[in-house]
N, C-alpha and C positions, 0 to 999 in steps of 0.2 A: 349674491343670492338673497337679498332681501332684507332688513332689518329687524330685529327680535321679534317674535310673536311678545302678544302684552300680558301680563300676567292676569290668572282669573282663577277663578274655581273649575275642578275637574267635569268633564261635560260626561253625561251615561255613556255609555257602550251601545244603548239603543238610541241614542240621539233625540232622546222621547222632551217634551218641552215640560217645566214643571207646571202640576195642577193648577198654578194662581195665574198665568200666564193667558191672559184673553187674549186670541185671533178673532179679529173682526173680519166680517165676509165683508165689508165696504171700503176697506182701506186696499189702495193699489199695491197690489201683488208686483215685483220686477223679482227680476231672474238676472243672475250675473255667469258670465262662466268664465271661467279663467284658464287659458290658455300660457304656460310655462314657460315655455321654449324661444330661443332668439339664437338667430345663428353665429352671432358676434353679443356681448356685453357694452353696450355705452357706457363710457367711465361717469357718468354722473346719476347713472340708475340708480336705483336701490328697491327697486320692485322685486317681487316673489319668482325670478325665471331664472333660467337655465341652461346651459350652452350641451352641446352632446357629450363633453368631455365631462360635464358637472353631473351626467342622470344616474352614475351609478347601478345600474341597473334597470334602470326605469326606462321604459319604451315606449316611444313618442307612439307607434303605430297602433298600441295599446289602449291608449290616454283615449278615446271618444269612448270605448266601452266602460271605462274605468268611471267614466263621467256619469256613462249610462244606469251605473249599479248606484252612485249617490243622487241622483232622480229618482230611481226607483224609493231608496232608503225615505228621502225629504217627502214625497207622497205619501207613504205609510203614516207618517210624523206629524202631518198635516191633515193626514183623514181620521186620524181617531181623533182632534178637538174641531171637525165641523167638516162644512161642503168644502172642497177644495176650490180656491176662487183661480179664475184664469190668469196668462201671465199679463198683466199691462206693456210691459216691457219687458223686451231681452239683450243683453250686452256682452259680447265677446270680447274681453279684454286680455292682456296681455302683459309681457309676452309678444309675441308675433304669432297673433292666431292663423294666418294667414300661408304661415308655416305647416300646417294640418293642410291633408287635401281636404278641396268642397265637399267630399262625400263624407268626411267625418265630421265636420262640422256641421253639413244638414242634418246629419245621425243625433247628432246631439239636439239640435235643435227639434228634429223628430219625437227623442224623446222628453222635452220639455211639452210638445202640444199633443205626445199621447196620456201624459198621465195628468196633465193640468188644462191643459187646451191653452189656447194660444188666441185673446181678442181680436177678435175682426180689424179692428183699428194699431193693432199693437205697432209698437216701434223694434225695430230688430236690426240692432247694430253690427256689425263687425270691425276692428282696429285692422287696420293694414298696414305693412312697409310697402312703399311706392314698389320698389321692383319686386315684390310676390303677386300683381295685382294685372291680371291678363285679361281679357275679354271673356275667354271662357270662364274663368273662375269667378267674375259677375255675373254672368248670364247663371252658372250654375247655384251663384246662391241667392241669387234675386228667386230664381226656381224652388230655393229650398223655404223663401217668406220672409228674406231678408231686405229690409226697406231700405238699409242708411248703410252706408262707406265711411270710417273715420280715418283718415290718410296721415300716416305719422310726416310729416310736412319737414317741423322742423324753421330751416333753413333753404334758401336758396341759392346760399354762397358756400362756394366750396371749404375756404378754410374755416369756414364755422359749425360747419358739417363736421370735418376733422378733428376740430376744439373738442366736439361732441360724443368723438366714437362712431358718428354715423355713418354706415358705408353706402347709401345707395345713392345713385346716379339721379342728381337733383333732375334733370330731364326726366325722368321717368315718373315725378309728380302729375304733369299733363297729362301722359299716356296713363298715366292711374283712372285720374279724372275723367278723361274720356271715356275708356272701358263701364266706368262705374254709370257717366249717363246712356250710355248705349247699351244696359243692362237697365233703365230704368230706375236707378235707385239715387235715394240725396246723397248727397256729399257735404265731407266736413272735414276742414284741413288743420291740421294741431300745428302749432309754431312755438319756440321758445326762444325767449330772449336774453341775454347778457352773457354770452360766450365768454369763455376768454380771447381777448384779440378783436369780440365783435366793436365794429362801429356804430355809431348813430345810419350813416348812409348804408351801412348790411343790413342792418332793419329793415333799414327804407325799402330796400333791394326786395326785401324777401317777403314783406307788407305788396308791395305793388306788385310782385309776380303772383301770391295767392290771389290779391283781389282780380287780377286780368282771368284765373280762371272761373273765375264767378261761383265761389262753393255756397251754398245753402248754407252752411255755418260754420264760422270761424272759432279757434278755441288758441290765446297767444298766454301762454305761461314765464312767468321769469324763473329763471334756471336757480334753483336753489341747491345749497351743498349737504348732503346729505352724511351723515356720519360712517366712516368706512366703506365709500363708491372711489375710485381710480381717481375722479378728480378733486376730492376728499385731501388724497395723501398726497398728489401731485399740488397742492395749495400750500400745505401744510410744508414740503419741501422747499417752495419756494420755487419752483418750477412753471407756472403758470401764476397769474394773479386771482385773486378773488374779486365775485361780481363786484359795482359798485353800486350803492341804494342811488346815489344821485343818478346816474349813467341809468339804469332801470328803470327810474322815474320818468326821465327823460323818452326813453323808448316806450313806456305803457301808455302817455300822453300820445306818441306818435300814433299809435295804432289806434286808439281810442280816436282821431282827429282822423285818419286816413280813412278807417272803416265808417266812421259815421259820412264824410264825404261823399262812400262809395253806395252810401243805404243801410248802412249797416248799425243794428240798435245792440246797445247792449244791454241783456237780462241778469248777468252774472257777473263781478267783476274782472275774469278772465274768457267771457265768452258774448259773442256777438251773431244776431243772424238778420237777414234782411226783413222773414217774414214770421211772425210769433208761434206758427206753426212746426216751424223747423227748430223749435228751443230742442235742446234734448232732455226728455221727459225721464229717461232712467237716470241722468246726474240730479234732474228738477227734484225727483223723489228722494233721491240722497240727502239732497240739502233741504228737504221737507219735513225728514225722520219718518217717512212710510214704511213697509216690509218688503224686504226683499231677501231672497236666499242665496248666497253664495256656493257654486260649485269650483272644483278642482284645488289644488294644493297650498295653504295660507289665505284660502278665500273667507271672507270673512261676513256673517251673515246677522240680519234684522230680524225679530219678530215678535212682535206685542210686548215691547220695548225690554226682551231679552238679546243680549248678543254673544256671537260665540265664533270661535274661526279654527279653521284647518291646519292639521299638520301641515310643515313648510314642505318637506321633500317629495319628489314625486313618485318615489320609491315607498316611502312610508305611508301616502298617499296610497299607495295602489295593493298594499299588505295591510292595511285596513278594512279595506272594500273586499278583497280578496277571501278576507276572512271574517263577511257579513256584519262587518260593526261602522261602527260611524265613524268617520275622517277626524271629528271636531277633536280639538288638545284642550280646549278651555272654554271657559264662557264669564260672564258676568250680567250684572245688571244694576245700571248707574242711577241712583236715588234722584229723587225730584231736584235737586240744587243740580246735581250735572246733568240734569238733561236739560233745566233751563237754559245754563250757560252754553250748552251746546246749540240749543235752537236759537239763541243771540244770535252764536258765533257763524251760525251757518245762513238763516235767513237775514239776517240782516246783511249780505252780500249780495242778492237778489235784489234784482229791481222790481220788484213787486213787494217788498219793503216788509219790512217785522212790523207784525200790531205794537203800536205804544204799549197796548193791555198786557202785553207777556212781562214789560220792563217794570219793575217795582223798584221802591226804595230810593237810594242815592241816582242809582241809575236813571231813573225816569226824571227825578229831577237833574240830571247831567245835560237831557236832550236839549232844552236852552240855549245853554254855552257852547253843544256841538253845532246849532244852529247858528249861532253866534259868531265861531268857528271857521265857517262855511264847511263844515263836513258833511251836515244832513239838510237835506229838502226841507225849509221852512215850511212852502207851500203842502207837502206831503204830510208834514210834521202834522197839520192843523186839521188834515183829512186822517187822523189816529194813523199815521202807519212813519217809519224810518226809513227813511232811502235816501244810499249815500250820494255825496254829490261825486265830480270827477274828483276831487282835494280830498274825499274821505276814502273814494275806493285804494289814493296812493295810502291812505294813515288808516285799512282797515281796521289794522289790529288795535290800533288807539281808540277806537272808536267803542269797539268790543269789551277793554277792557273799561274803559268809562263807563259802561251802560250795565256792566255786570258786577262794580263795587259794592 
């Protein structure tokens, strides 16, 4: 069910922002909704959701209205410090949002462009599992303004799938994709790597089955263990193995070499698309520090560099709203030192590279020897900006930590 909310200061009851807190009408507005629910638990989750034996009381059929009362709430909250700005972007994540009929998730999304409106251009995601993903149910949210399909992929080999917790019928990836272009919208397939039991050649496997359907953008994650998810304690028993960094390396170089082969660039060091159009612009903003508000249970939300997030349950979640108060448990707000090292940690993973200018001190002088290295773009270095090389995206974190001493 997720891992700890993070400790903060108590958020009002009216969710009201504090007076010193500027909203700028020019920074990109994103909308997140978070979508709880998954009909099985993957053992290596540890996201904010919920199987039907976990809700307690809480009623999936309910959940779009519930969503609709903190829309409501988040307008109020945003009209008394200024014009409410439109959304840039919207993202259905999960969870298995795809688990909601389309009518509740156009609801939701209805009520995101009656109280804020919804850019002409905006990007409007939804996450799918392959088998929730039918013709109708594109056509109906392509109809509700939803532009982009994000296909939880995975895997194209069965026992890697299983390693995973995953139940759905890797053929039904295709018939996702099709649906989804025959609905008119892009596509975007998530893959993770380093299973226990995966190969070098089940990578490969599963690399050239996404590239054959030609998605708009690719996103390949390596599997990480998360403290207290199923395969957490099955490592820990000695049950399975734990990933290995070499093996991992090994496979992020394949995809990195396979997708570039097939056209495909990378912006992000877990994400690749053919065409610069198709980056996706509500992660872009994440790893930008733009504003964005989070709705539904542990959702966690940006704005004029305060943050704050939601009660975990969806029960508690929905006897909040219920009883006209705001969802949030906590909030904070991270002094000029953490939010540097955070815009390090985040832009300089982007291929559009971190200003030299953000880096001071030891750090800017680090960039040298990371050049040195081969971790960062000499040639970029010299044009003021960081971008890692293929050898720095494997030694991120090294890199981040060098530049942030």
């Amino acid at each position: 069910m997720g891992s700890a909310l993070p400790l903060g200061e108590p958020a009002p009851l009216d969710g009201a922002l504090p007076a010193d807190i500027t909203v700028s009408p020019d920074t990109h507005f994103g909308v997140y909704l978070h979508v709880p629910f998954c009909r099985v638990r993957c053992g290596y989750c540890d996201f904010n959701t919920y199987t039907a034996t976990e809700l307690r009381g809480a009623r999936q059929d309910a959940y779009a209205d519930e969503v609709l009362r903190e829309i409501d709430l988040s307008a109020g909250v945003l009209a008394a410090r200024g014009p409410l700005r439109p959304a840039s972007t919207v993202f259905f994540g999960g969870g298995t949002p795809t688990l909601l009929p389309g009518g509740d998730l156009a609801r939701m999304l209805g009520g995101v462009r009656s109280r804020f409106g919804v850019a002409a251009d905006a990007e409007v995601t939804v996450e799918a599992n392959p088998d929730t993903v039918t013709p109708e149910l594109a056509a109906q949210l392509r109809e509700a303004g939803v532009t982009r399909l994000s296909i939880g992929m995975q895997s194209s080999v069965p026992h890697v799938l299983a390693a995973l917790d995953r139940t759905h019928d890797p053929a039904n990836v295709e018939t996702a994709v099709a649906a989804a272009r025959g609905a008119g919208l892009a596509v975007s397939l998530d893959l993770i790597y380093g299973a226990p039991g995966e190969s070098v050649d089940d990578w490969r496997r599963s690399l050239e089955t996404a590239i054959s359907l030609s998605p708009d953008h690719v996103s390949a994650y390596a599997l990480i263990i998360e403290e207290g998810t199923k395969l957490e304690r099955q490592i820990r028993r000695g049950e399975v193995t734990a990933p290995d960094d070499d093996l991992q390396a090994d496979m992020y170089e394949l995809a990195d070499t396979l997708l570039a082969d097939a056209g495909y660039e990378w912006y992000e060091v877990s994400n690749w698309t053919r065409d610069p159009s198709q980056r996706s612009r509500h992660n872009l903003a994440y790893w930008q520090g733009t504003d964005w508000w989070g709705y539904g249970p542990g959702a966690h939300s940006h704005i004029g560099g305060l943050r704050w997030w939601n009660v975990k349950h969806p029960a508690a979640y929905a006897q909040r709203l219920a009883a006209r108060t705001s969802p949030a448990a906590g909030r904070e707000r991270p002094d000029d030192a953490a939010r540097r090292l955070e815009s390090v940690l985040l832009r300089s993973r982007i291929s559009d590279g971190l200003p030299v200018s953000e880096v001071s001190g030891e750090g800017r002088r680090a960039v040298a020897s990371l050049i040195a290295d081969g971790l960062v773009d000499g040639t970029a270095a010299v044009h003021g900006r960081i971008v890692l090389t293929l050898r720095g995206r494997l030694l991120a974190d090294a890199v981040v930590r060098a530049l942030t001493v």
